[in-house]
Backbone bond lengths (Angstrom), bond angles and torsions (degrees), N, CA, C in turn:
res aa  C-N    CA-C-N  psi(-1)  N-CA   C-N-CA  omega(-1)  CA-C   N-CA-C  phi
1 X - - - 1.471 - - 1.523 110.73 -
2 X 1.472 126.23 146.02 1.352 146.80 -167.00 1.837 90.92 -88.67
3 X 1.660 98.37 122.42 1.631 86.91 170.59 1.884 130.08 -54.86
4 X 0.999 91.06 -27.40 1.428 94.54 163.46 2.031 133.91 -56.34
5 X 1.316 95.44 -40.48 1.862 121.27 171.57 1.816 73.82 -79.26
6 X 1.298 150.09 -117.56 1.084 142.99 -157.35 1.500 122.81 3.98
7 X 1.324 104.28 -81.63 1.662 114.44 165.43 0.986 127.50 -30.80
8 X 1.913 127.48 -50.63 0.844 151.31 -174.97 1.445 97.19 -51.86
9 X 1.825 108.86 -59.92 1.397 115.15 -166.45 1.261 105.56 -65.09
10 X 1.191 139.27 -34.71 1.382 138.58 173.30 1.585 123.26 -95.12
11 X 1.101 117.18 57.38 1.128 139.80 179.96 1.412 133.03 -128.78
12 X 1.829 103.92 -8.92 1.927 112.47 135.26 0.913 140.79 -61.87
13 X 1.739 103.93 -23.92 1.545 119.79 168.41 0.926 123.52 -126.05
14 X 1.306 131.35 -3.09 1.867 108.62 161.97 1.958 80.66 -146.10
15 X 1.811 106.90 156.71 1.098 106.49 131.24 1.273 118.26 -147.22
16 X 1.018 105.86 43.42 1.737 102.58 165.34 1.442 127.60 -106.02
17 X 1.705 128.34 27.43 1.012 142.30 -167.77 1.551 103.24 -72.64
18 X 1.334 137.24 163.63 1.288 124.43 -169.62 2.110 93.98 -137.77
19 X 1.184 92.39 149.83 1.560 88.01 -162.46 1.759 116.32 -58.35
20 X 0.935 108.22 -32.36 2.127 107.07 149.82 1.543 107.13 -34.44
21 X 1.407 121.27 -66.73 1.416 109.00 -170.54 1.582 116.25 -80.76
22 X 1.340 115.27 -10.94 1.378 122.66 168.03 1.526 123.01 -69.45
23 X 1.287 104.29 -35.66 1.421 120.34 164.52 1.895 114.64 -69.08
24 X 1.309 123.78 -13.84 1.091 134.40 -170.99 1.864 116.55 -93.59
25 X 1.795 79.75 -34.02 1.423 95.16 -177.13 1.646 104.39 -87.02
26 X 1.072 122.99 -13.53 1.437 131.48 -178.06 1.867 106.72 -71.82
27 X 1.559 90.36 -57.90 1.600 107.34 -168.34 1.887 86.85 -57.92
28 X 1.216 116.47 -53.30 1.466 91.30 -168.08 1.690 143.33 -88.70
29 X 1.678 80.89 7.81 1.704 96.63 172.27 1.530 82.74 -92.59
30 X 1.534 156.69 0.01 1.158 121.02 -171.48 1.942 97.37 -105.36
31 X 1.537 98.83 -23.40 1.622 102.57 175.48 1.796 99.99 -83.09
32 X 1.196 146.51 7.09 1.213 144.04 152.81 1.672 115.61 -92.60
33 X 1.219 132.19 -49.95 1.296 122.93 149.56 1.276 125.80 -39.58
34 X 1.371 129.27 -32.40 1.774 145.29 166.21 1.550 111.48 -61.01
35 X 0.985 103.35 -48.11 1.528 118.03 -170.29 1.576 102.70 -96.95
36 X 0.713 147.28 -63.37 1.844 133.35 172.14 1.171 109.86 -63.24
37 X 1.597 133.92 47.86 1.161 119.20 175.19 1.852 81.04 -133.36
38 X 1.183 117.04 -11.61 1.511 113.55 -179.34 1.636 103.42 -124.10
39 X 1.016 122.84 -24.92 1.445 133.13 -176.17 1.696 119.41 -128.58
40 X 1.682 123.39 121.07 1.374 135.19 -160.65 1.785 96.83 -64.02
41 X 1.989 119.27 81.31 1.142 89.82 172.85 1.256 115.43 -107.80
42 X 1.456 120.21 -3.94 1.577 128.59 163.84 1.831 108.38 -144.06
43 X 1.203 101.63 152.77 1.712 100.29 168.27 1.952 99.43 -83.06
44 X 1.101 133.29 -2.53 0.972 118.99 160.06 1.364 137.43 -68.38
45 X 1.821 130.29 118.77 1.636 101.75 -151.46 1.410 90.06 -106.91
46 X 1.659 122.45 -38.45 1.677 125.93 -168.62 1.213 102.18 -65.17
47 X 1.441 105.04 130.27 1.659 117.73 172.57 1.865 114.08 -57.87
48 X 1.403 102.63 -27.35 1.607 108.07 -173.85 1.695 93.92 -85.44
49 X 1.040 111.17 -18.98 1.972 98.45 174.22 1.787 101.10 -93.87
50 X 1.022 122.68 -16.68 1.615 115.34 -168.32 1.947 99.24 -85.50
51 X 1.667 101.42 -36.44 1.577 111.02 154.93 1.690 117.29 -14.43
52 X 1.442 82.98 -87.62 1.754 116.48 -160.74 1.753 83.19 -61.08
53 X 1.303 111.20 -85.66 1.310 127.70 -133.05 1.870 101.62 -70.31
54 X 1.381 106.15 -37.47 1.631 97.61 163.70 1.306 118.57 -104.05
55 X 1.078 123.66 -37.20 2.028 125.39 -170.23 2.027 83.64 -73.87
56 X 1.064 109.32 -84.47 1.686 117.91 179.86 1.473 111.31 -0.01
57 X 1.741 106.85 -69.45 1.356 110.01 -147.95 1.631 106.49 -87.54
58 X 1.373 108.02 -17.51 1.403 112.57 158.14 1.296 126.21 -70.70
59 X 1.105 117.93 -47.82 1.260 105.21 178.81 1.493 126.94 -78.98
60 X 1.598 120.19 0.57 1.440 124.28 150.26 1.159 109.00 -68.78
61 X 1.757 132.09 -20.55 0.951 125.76 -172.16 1.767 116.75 -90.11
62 X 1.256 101.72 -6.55 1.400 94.96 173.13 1.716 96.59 -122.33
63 X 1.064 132.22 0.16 2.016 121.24 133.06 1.416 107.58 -54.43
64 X 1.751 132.31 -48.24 1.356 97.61 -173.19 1.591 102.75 -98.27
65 X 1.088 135.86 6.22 1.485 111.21 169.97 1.775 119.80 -121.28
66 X 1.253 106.32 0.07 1.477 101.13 172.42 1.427 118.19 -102.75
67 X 1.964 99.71 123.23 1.663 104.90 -177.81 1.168 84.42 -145.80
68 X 1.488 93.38 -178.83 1.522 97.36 -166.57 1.575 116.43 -72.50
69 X 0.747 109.40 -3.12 1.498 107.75 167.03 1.624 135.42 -78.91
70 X 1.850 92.65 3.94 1.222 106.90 178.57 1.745 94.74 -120.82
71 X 1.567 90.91 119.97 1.844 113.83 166.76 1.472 124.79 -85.90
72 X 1.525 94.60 -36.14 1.475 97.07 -169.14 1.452 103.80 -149.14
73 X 1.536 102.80 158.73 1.957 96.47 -168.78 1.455 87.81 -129.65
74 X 1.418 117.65 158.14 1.481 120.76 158.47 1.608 110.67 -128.41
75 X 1.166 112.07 116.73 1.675 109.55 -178.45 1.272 114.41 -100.53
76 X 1.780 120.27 95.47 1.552 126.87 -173.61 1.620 99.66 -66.31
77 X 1.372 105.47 149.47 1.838 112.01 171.37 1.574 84.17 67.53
78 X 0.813 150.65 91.92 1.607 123.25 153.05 1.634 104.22 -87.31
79 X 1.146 114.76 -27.06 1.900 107.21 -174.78 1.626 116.47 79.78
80 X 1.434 98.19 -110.61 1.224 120.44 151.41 1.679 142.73 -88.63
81 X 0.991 110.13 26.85 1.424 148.42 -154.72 2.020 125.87 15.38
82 X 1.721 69.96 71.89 1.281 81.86 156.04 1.196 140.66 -127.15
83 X 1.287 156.99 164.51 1.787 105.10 -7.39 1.563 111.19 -82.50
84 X 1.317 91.69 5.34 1.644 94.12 -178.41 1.834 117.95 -38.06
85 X 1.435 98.98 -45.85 2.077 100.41 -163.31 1.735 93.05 -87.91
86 X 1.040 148.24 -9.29 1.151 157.46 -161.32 1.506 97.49 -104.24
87 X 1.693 110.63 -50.72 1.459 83.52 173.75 1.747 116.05 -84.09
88 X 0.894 128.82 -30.82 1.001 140.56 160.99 1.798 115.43 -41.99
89 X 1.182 124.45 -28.46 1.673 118.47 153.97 1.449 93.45 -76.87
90 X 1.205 130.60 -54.12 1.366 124.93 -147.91 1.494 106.98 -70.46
91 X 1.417 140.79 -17.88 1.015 157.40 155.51 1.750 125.10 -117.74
92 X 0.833 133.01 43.69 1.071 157.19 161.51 1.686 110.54 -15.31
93 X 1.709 118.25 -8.05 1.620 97.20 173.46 1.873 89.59 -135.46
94 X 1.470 91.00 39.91 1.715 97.44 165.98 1.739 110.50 -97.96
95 X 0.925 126.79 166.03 1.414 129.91 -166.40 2.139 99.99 -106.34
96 X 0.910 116.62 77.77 1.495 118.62 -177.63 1.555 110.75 -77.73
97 X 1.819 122.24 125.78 1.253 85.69 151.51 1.671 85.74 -144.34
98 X 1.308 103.60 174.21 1.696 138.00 -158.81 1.348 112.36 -94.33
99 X 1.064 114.11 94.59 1.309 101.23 168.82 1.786 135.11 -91.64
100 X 1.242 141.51 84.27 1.039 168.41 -144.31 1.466 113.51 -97.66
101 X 1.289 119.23 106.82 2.125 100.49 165.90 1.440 109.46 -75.71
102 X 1.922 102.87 -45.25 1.623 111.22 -150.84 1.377 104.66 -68.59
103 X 1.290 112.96 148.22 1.748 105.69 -165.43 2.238 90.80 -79.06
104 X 1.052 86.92 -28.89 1.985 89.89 -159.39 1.708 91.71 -59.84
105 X 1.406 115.42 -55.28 1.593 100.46 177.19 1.051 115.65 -78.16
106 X 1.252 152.67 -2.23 1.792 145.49 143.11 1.090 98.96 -54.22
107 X 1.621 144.68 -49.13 1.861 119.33 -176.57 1.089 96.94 -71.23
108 X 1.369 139.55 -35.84 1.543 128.21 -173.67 1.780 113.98 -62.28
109 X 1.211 93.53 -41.14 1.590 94.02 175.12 1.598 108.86 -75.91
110 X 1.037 142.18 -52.00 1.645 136.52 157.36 1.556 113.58 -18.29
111 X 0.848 83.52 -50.09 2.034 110.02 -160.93 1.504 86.39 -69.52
112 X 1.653 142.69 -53.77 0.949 124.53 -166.13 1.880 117.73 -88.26
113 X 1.438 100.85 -25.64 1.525 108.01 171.46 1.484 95.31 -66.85
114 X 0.947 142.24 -75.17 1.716 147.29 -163.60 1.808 100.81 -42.62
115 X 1.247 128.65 -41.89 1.501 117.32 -140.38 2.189 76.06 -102.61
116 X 1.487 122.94 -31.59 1.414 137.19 -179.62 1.133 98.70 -74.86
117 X 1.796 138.44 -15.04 1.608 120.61 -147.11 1.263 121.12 -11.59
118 X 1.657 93.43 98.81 1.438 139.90 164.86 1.783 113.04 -100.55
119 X 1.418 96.75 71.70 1.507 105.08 -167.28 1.627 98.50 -84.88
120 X 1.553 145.77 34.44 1.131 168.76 147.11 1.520 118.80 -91.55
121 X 1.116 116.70 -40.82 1.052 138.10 -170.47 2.030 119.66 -87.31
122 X 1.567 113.51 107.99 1.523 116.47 177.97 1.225 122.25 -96.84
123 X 1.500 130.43 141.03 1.651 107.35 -165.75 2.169 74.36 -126.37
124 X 1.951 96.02 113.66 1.483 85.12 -175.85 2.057 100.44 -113.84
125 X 1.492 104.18 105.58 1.378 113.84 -156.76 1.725 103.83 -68.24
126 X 1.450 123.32 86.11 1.583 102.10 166.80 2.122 82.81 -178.42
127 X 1.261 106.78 -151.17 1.172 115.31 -150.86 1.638 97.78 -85.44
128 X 1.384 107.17 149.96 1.621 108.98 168.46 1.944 105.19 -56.49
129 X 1.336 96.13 -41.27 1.849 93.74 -165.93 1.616 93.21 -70.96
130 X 1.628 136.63 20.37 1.795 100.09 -179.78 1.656 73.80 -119.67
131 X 0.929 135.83 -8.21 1.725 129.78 -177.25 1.391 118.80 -48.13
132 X 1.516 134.14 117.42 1.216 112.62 -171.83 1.360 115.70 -121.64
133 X 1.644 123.60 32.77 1.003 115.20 -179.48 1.740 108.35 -116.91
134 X 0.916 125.57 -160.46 2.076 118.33 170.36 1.653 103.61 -154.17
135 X 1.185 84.81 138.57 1.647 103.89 169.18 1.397 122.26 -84.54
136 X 1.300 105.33 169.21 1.976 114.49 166.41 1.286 107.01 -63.05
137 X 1.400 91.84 -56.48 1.747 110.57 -177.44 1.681 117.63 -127.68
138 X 1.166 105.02 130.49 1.640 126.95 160.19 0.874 127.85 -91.84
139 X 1.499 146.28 121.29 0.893 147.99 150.95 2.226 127.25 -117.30
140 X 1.469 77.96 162.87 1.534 66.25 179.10 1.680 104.32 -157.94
141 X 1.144 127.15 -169.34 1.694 106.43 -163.09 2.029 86.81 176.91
142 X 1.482 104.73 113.49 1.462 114.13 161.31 1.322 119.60 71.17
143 X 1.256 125.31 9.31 1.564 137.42 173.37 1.981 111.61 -62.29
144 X 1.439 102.38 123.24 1.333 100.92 164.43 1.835 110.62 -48.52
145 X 1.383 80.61 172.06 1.758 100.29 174.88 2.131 105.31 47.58
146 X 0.873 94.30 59.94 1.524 100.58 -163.72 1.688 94.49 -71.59
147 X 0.922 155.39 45.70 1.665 153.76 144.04 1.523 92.08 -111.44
148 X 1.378 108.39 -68.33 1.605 80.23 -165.73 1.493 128.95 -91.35
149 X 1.803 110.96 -0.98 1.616 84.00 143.82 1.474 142.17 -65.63
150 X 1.407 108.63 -11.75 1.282 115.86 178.48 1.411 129.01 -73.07
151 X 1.244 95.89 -10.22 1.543 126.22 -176.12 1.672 99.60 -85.06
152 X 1.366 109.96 -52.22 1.756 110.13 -171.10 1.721 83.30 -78.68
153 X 0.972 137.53 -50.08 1.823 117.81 -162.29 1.725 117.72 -68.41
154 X 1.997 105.60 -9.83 1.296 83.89 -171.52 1.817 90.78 -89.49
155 X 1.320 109.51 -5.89 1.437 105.74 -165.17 1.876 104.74 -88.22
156 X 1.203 103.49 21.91 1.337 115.88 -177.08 1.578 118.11 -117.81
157 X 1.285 105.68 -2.26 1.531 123.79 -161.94 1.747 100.04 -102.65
158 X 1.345 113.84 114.36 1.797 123.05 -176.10 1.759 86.29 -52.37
159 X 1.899 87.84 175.59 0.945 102.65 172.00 1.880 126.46 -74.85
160 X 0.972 142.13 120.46 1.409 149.06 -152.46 1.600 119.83 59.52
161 X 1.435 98.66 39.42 1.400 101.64 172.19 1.238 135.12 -127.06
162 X 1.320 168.91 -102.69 1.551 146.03 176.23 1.553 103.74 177.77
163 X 1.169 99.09 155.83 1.448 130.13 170.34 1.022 119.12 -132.18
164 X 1.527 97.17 120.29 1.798 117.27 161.78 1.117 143.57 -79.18
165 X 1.115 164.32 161.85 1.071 154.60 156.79 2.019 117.44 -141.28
166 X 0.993 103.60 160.09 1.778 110.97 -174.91 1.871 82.82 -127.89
167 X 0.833 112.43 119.54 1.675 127.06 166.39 1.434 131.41 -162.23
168 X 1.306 138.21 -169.82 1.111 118.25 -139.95 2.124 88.82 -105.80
169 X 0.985 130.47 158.95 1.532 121.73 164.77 1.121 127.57 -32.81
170 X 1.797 121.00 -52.20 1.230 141.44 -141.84 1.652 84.32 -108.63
171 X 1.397 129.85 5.72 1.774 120.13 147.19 1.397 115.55 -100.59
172 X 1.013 104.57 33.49 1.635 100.07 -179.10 2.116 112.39 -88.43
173 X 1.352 86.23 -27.06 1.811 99.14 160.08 1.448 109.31 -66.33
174 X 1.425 134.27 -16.43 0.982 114.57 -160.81 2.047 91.05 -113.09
175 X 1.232 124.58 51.79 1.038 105.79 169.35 1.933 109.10 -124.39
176 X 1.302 93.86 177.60 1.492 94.96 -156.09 1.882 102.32 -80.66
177 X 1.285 100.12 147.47 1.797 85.18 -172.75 1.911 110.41 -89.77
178 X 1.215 113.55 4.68 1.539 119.56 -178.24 1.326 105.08 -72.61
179 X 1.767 118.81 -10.43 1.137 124.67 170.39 1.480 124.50 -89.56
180 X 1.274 131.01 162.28 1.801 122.92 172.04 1.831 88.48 -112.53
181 X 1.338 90.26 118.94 1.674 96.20 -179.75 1.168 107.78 -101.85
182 X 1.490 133.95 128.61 1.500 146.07 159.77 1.222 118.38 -63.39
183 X 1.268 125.06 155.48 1.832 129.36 -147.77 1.730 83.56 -80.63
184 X 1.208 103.74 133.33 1.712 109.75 169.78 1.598 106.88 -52.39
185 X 1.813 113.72 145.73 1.033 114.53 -167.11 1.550 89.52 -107.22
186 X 1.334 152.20 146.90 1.434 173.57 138.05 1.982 113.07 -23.50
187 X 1.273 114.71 77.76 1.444 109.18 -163.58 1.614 101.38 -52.04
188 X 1.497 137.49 147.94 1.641 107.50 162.84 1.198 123.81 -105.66
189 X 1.496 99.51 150.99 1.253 104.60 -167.84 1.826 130.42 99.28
190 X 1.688 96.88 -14.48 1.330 103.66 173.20 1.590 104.07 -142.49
191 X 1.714 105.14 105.95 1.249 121.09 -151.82 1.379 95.54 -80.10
192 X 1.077 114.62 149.74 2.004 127.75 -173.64 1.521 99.86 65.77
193 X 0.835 116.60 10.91 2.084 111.74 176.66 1.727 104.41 -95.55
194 X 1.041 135.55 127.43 1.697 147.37 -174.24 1.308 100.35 -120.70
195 X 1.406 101.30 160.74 1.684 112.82 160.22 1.456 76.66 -133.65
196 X 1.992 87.51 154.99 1.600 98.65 168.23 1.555 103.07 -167.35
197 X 1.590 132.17 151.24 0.778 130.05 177.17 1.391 130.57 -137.73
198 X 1.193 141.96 161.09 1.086 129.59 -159.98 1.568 118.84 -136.28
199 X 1.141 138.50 177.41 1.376 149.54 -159.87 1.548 107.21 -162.62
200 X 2.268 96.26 98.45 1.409 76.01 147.70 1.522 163.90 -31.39
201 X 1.181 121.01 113.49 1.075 105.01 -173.49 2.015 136.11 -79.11
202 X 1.033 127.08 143.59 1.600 109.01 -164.66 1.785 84.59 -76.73
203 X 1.474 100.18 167.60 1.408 131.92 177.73 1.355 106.42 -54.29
204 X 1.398 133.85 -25.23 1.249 140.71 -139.32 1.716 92.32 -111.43
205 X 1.054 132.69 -6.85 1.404 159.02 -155.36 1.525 122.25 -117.05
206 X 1.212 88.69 -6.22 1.487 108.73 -156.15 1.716 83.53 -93.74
């Protein structure tokens, strides 16, 4: 795809990208088309759906959740790293890191921070539960066994800081109530898809 058809495609959800990060987002849909053609890193194969449906929905996702009150992000499951590297161009002096088990998508994610130098950006290859540091913000997006990753991402979230999630509407029953959840926001373009986030809650709340 022509960065221009790119932009275009991502232009329901962000347009304030500046041609540095457009060039960033290019290099890594072309090292993700490279790499899922030998290695399972999305069932998505068209570059104009990997656009919308992964570059797109991330980067609305770090328009609605990155402010300054967010220092540092942790992206559980990242896969193919999303929305983790998306927010991480899109904010570029946020502290991102990746959390990864499968060793094949940890070189892929290396491979794309290194060739992007994303010197913000950590790709830490093993389980959300051996991680021992916490973010502002958590997020996470499409992980099997969705209760109990949700369980390791809220236990990953600093003190007064939040968790995100990109999931489907009809899981919105399934979230934990120790959180204060904000009205799901409407992804566009992918009908029943939400963002929503949440805020520990203090004890006193309870």
């Amino acid at each position: 795809m022509e960065i221009n058809q790119i932009k275009a495609s991502l232009s329901p959800f962000v347009q304030d990208l500046t041609a540095a990060q457009m060039e960033q987002v290019c290099a890594y849909l072309e090292l993700l088309m490279k790499w899922n053609a030998k290695i399972n890193l999305t069932a998505v194969r068209r570059p104009e759906e990997m656009v919308t449906r992964h570059f797109g929905e991330s980067f609305f996702a770090a328009k609605s959740w990155l402010d300054s009150h967010v220092s540092s992000v942790i992206d559980l499951g990242s896969g193919a790293g999303f929305p983790g590297l998306p927010m991480a161009i899109y904010s570029p002096q946020t502290k991102v890191t990746l959390i990864e088990s499968q060793n094949k998508k940890a070189t892929f994610l290396k491979e794309v921070v290194r060739e992007l130098g994303m010197t913000s950006v950590t790709v830490f290859n093993g389980r959300g539960e051996d991680y021992r540091d916490r973010a502002s913000l958590v997020t996470m997006r499409a992980v099997e066994k969705f209760g109990q990753a949700l369980e390791v991402a809220a236990a990953l979230v600093a003190r007064g800081g939040k968790l995100g999630l990109m999931i489907g509407a009809e899981q919105q029953g399934e979230l934990p109530d120790e959180f204060k959840w904000e009205v799901g926001n409407a992804i566009p373009g992918t009908p029943g898809r939400i963002l929503v986030r949440g805020t520990r809650k203090k004890e006193s709340d309870w």
